[in-house]
C-alpha positions in Angstrom: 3.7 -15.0 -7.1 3.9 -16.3 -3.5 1.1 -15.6 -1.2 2.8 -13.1 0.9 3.9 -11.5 -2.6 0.2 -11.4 -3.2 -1.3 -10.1 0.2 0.9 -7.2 -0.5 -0.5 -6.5 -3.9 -3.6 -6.9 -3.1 -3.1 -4.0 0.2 -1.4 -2.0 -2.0 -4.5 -1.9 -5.1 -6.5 -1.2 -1.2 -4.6 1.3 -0.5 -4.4 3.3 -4.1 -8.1 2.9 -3.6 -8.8 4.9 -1.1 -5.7 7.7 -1.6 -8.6 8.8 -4.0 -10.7 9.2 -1.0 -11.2 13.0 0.0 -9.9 12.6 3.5 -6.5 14.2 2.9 -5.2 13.1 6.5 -6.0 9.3 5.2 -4.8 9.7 2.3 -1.1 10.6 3.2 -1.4 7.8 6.1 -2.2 5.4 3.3 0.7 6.7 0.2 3.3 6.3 3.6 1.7 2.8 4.0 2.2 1.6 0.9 5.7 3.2 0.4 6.9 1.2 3.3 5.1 -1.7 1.9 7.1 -1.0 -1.5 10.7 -0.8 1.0 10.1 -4.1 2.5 9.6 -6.2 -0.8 12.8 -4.4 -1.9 14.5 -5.5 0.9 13.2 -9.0 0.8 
C-alpha cells in the first residue's frame, strides 16, 4: 500500500470510529467525509 493509500485508511477506520459517536450532526459530517474520501481513491 503506498503511504498516501495508507493515510487514507487509517482516516477512514477514524472516521467509522466516531460515526458510532452519539452526535448525529458529526456523525453525518464524518459518513460524507469518508464517502468523498472513498470518490477520490476511485478516481485516482
Amino acid at each position: 500500500m503506498e503511504e498516501k493509500d495508507t493515510e487514507l485508511h487509517y482516516l477512514q477506520m477514524l472516521i467509522s470510529f466516531y460515526v458510532d459517536h452519539e452526535d448525529k450532526s458529526i456523525a453525518r459530517l464524518l459518513v460524507r467525509i469518508s464517502e468523498g474520501l472513498e470518490r477520490m481513491k476511485a478516481c485516482a
